[in-house]
C-alpha positions in Angstrom: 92.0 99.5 85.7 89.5 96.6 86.8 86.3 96.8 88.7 85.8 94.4 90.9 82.3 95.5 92.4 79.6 97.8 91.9 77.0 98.1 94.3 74.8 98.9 92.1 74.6 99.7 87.7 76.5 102.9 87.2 76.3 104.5 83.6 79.8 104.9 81.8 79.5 108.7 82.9 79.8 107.3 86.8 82.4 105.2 86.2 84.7 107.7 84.6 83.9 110.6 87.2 84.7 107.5 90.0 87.8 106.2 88.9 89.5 108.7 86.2 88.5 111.9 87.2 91.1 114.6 88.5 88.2 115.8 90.2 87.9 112.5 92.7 89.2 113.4 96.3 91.0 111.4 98.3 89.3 111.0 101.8 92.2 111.6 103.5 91.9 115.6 102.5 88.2 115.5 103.0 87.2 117.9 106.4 86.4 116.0 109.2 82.8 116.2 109.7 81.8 116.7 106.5 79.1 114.5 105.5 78.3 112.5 102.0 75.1 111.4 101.1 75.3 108.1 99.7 74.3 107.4 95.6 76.4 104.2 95.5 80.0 102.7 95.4 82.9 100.6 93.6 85.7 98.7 94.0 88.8 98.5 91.5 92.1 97.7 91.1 94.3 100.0 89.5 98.1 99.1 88.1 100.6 102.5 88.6 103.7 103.2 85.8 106.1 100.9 88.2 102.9 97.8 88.0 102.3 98.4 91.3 98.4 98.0 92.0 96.4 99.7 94.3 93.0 98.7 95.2 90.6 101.6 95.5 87.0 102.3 96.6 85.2 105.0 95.3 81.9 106.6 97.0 79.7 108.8 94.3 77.5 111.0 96.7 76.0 114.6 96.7 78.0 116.7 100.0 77.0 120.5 100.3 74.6 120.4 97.4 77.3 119.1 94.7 77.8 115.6 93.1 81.3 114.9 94.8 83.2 111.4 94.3 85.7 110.2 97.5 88.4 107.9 96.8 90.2 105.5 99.4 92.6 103.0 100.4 92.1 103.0 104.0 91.1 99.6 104.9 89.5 101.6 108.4 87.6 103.5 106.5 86.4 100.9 103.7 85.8 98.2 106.3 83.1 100.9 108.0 81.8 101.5 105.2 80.9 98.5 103.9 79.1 97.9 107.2 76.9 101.0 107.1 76.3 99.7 103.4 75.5 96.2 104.1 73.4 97.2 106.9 71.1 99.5 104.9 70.4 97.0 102.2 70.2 99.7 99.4 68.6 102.4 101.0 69.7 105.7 101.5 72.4 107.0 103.8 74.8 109.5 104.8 78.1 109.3 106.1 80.3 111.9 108.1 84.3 111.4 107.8 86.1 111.1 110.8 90.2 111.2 111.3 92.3 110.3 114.3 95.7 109.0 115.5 96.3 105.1 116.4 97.4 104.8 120.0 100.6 102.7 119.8 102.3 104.4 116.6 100.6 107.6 116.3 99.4 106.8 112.8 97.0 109.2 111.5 94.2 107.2 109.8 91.0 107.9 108.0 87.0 106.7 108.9 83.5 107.5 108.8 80.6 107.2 110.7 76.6 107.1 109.9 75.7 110.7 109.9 72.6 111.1 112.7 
């Protein structure tokens, strides 16, 4: 596993609970609507058994009152994301997940949305 950006110093604790942790969930089982208040985000690369890699972001946020870590792929979703982040400059924010079907293939896919 290699991290290839932090968006801002996470302790060794953060890291872990972002990237090791059974308790990370993926995005694609997260309700839609449910909203994640924003403490910061990574980017890693991660090599499987077979030494296929997958490249992962991982959003460490507090949803319903609990410290919650979401994990993705979805380029959607982590394109958005980055937007909102960029946007804000390293202020606070919250996101709300979002879901829907592509038009042509029927595809489900994964996104967010700034929470208003």
């Amino acid at each position: 596993m290699k991290i290839t950006f932090e968006s801002r110093e996470f302790t060794p604790t953060e890291k872990y609970l972002m990237t090791k942790s059974p308790s990370i969930i993926s995005v694609k089982n997260v309700e839609d609507g449910t909203l994640l208040d924003v403490k910061g985000y990574l980017q890693y690369e991660d090599e499987d058994q077979n030494g296929k890699t997958s490249y992962m972001t991982s959003i460490i946020g507090v949803s319903n009152g609990e410290q919650v870590v979401w994990s993705t792929q979805s380029k959607t979703f982590v394109d958005n994301f980055i937007d909102i982040s960029e946007i804000f400059e390293g202020e606070g924010f919250t996101i709300k997940k979002l879901s829907g079907v592509t038009k042509n293939t029927q595809r489900p896919y994964v996104n967010c949305d700034l929470a208003q």
